[in-house]
Wavefront OBJ file of the C-alpha trace (Angstrom):
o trace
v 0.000 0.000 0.000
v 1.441 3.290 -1.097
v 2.498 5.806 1.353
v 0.148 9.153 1.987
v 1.889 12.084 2.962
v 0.396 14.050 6.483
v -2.602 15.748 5.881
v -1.038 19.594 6.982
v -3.199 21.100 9.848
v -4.691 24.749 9.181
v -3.374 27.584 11.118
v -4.140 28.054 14.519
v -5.255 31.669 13.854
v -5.562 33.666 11.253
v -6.895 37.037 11.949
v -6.885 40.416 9.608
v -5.767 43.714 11.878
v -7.996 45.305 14.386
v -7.159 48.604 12.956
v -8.344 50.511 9.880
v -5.628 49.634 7.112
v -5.479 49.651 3.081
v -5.453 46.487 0.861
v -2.961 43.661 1.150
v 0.234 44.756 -0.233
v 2.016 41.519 -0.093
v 0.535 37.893 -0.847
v 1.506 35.327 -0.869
v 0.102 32.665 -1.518
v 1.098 28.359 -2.041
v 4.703 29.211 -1.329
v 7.558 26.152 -1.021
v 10.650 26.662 -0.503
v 13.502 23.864 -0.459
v 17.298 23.639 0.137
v 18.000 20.208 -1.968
v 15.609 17.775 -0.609
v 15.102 19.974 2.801
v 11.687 21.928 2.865
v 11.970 24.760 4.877
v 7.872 26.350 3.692
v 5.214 23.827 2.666
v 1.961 25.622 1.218
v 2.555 28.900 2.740
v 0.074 31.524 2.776
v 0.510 35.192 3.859
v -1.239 38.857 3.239
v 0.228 41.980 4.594
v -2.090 44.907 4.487
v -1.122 48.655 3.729
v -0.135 50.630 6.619
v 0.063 47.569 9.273
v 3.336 46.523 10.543
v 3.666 42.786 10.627
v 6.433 40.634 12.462
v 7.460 37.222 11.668
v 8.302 34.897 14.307
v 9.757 32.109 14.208
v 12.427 29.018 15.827
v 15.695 29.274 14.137
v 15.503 26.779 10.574
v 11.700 28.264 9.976
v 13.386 30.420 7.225
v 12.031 34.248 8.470
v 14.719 35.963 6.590
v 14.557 33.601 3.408
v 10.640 34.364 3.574
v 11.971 38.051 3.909
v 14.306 37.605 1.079
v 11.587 36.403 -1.537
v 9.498 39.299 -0.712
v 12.179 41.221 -1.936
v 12.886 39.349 -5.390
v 16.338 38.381 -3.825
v 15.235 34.392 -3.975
v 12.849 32.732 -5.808
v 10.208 29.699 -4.552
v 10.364 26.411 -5.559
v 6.519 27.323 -5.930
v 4.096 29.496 -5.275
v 3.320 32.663 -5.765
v 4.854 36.022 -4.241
v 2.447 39.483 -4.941
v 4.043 42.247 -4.046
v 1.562 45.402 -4.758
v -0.398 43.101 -7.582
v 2.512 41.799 -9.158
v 4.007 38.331 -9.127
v 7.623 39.080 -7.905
v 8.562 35.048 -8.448
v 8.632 35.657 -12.059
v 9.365 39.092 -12.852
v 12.387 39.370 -14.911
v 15.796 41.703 -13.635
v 14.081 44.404 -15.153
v 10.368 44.238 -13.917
v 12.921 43.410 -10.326
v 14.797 46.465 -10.539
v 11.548 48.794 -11.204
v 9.218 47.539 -8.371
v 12.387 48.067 -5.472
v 12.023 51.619 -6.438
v 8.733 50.823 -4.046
v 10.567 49.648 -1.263
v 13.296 49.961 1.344
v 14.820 47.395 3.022
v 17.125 48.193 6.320
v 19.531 44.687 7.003
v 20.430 43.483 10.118
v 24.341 44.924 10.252
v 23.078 48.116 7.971
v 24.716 46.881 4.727
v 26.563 50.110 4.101
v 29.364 50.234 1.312
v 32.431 51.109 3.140
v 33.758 52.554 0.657
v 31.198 55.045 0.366
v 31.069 58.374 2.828
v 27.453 58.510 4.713
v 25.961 60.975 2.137
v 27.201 59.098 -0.806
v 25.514 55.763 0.551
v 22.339 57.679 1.364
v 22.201 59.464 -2.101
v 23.176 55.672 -4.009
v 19.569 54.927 -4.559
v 18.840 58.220 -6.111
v 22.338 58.742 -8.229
v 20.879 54.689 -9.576
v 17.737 55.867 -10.836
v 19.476 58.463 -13.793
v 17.179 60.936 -13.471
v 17.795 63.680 -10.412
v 19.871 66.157 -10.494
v 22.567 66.897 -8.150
v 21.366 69.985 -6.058
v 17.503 67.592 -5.753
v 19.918 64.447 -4.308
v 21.939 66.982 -2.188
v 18.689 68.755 -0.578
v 16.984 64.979 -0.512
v 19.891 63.207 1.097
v 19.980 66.228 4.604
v 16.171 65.665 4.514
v 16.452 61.907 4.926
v 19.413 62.130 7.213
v 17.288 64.704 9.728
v 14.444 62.377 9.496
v 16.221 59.638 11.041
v 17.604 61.766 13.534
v 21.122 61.882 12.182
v 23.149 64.886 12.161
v 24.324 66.622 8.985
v 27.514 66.776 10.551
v 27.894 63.045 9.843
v 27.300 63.159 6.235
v 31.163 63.286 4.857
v 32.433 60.980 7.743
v 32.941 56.532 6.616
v 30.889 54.076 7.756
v 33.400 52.683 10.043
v 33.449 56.236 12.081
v 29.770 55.590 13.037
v 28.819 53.990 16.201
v 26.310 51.049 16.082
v 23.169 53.074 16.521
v 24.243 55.838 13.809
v 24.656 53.182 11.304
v 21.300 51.990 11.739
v 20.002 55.086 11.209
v 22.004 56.251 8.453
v 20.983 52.565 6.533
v 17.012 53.372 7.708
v 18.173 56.823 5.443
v 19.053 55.195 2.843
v 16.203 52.511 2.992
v 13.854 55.546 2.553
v 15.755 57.679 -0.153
v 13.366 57.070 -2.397
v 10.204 57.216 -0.695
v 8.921 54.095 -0.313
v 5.422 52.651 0.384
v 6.943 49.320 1.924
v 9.824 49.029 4.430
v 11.557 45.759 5.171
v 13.200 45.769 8.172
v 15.651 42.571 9.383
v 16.313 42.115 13.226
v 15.821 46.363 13.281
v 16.928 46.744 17.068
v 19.951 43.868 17.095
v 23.649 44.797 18.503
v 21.819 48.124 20.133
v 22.186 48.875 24.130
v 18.171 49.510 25.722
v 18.612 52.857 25.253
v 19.745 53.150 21.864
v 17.003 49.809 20.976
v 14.365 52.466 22.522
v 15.077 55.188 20.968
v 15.098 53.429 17.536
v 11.964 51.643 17.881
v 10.096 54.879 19.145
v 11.866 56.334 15.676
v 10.701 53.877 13.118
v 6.558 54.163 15.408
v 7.389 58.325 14.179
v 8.083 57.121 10.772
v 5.118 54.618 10.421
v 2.852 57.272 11.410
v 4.280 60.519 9.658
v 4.785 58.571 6.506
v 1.604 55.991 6.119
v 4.329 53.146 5.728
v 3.517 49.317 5.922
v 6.469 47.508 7.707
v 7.487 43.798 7.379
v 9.707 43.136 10.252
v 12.418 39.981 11.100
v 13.163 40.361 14.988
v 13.455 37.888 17.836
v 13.576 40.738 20.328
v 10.291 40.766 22.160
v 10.541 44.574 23.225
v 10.516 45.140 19.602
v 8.112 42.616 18.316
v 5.230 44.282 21.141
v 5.793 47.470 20.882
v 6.041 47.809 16.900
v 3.501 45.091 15.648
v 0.401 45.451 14.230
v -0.079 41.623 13.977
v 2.665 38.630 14.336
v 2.885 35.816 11.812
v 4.356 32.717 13.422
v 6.589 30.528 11.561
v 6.568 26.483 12.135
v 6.263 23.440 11.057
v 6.991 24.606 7.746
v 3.618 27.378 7.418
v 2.221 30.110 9.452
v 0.919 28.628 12.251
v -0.690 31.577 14.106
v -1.213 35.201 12.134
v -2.930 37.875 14.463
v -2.413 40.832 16.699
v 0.064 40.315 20.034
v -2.833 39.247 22.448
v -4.127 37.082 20.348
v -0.878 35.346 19.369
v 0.151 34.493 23.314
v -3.911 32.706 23.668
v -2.542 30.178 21.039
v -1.779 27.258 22.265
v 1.309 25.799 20.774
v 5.088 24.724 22.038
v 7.174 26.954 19.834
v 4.686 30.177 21.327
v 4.691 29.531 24.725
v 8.834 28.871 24.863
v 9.348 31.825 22.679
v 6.762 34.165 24.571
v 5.641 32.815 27.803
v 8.688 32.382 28.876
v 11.088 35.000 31.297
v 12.536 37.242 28.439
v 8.499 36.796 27.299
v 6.778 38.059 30.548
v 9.464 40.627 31.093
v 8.600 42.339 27.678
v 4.893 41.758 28.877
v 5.187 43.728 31.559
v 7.172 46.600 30.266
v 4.479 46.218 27.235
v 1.596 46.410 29.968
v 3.239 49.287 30.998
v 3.287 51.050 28.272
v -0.454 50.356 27.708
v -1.289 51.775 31.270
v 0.374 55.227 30.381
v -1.228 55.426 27.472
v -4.694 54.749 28.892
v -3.897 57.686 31.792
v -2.444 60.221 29.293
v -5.656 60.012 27.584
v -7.861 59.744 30.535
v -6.419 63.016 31.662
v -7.150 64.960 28.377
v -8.456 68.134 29.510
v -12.504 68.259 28.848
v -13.824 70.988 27.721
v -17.117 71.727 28.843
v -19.947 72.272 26.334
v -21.676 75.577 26.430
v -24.327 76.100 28.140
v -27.179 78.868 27.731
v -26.930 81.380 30.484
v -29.687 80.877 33.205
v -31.797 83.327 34.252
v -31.069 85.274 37.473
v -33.603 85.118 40.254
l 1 2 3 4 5 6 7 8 9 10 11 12 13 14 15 16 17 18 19 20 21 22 23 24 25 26 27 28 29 30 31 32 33 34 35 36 37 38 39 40 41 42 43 44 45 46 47 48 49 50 51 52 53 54 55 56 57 58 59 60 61 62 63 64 65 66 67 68 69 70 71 72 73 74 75 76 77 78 79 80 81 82 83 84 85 86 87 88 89 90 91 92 93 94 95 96 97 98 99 100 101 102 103 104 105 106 107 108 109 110 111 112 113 114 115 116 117 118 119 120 121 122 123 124 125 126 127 128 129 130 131 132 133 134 135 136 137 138 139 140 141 142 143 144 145 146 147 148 149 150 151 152 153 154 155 156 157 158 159 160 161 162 163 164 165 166 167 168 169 170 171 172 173 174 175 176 177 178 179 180 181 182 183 184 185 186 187 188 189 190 191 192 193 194 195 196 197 198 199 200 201 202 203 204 205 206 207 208 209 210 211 212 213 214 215 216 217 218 219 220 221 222 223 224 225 226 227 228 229 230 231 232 233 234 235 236 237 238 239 240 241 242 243 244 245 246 247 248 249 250 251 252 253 254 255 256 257 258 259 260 261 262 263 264 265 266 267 268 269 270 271 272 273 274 275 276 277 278 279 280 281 282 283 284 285 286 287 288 289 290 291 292 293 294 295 296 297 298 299 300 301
């Protein structure tokens, strides 16, 4: 009698965000992905709306950053099919490629930034690649970007390698945005950065989101990041997205990888602070001053 192979069980939950956002900017949708005979995604389905920020989770071998890599054209599927705004990125050609990542940024884990290349040169690199601005637009462009990110002008001649760790995060978030994109891809955002700096850049890229309208796909196994930035949280395992929803949601699921990865102490620290955080937020706006509606003067006795 032949063999059957494992009927795969359906997600544990799938939700859509709580929030008001636009229509999905990624899907994806049947997606496999395999290393030789290894298969890392088996029937993978994901959408990512406009304007949320979604996180992917996930046990190390779940391939986050190859499923992050595919979204950007940098790896093809062994099948499936990758949307990114309405067109199939798993077959577009190096030219169709090379268009659409005008629509994106993508900020890499250790910033990516060509060391040979001054700050302002690897900030204005996107723009000089596109043919078409002059240099007085790039020059003007390039200080805009770099006080957006919080990075002073004063570091625009210095190397890469003169930067601390948290300036060359921002000065790769910079160049991620140079040209304005609708979609940022952001890979472990807050890793190699003290609490401080970690805070300071998350509360920067929660400015962003908000001034700009972006929608952010996010890589990060830090849990201070992944609860205060998410919109929703797709969880990686057994080979699909077990689990897709906002953060409360995500810790009801009952699952081993979840409850190691966010139940644990690092878990129920970041809960707290996140709890926190919520609690502020709830008395900030409970003390609003209220005005009082007008009333029609009574008459005097």
């Amino acid at each position: 009698m032949a063999a059957t192979t494992p009927e795969r069980q359906a997600p544990r939950l799938t939700m859509k965000p709580d929030e008001k956002v636009g229509p999905a900017v990624v899907e994806i949708e049947g997606l496999w992905t395999k290393f030789g005979r290894t298969v890392v995604h088996q029937d993978l389905n994901l959408e990512i709306y406009g304007g949320e920020i979604l996180s992917i989770v996930g046990g190390s071998g779940t391939g986050k950053t190859v499923l992050l890599r595919q979204m950007l054209g940098l790896e093809r599927p062994a099948r499936g099919c990758v949307k990114v705004f309405g067109e199939d990125i798993s077959e577009a050609d190096a030219d169709q490629l090379k268009r659409m990542r005008n629509h994106w940024g993508m900020l890499f884990q250790q910033g990516a930034m060509y060391s040979a290349l001054t700050v302002f040169d690897n900030i204005a690199l996107p723009m000089r690649e596109l043919r078409a601005l002059p240099e007085d637009v790039i020059y003007d462009a390039v200080l805009l970007k770099m006080n957006m990110v919080g990075l002073g002008v004063e570091h625009a001649k210095k190397m890469p390698s003169d930067l601390s760790g948290g300036m060359i995060k921002r000065a790769s978030l910079a160049r991620a945005l140079a040209l304005e994109p609708q979609l940022l891809f952001l890979d472990e955002p807050t890793a190699g950065l003290d609490p401080d700096l970690s805070d300071a850049f998350v509360a920067l890229i929660q400015s962003l989101h908000r001034e700009l309208g972006l929608t952010v796909v996010m890589v990060t196994h830090d849990l201070d990041t992944l609860f205060a930035l998410s919109t929703r949280i797709a969880v990686l395992a057994e080979k699909h997205v077990i689990a897709l929803g906002p953060t409360r949601d995500i810790l009801k699921v009952d699952h081993p990888f979840i409850k190691q990865f966010f139940l644990g102490a690092r878990g129920q620290r970041a809960l707290e602070v996140l709890e926190e955080q919520e609690h502020v937020r709830a008395q900030e706006h409970a003390n609003l001053p209220f005005k009082q509606p007008a009333q029609a003067n009574e008459p005097e006795n």
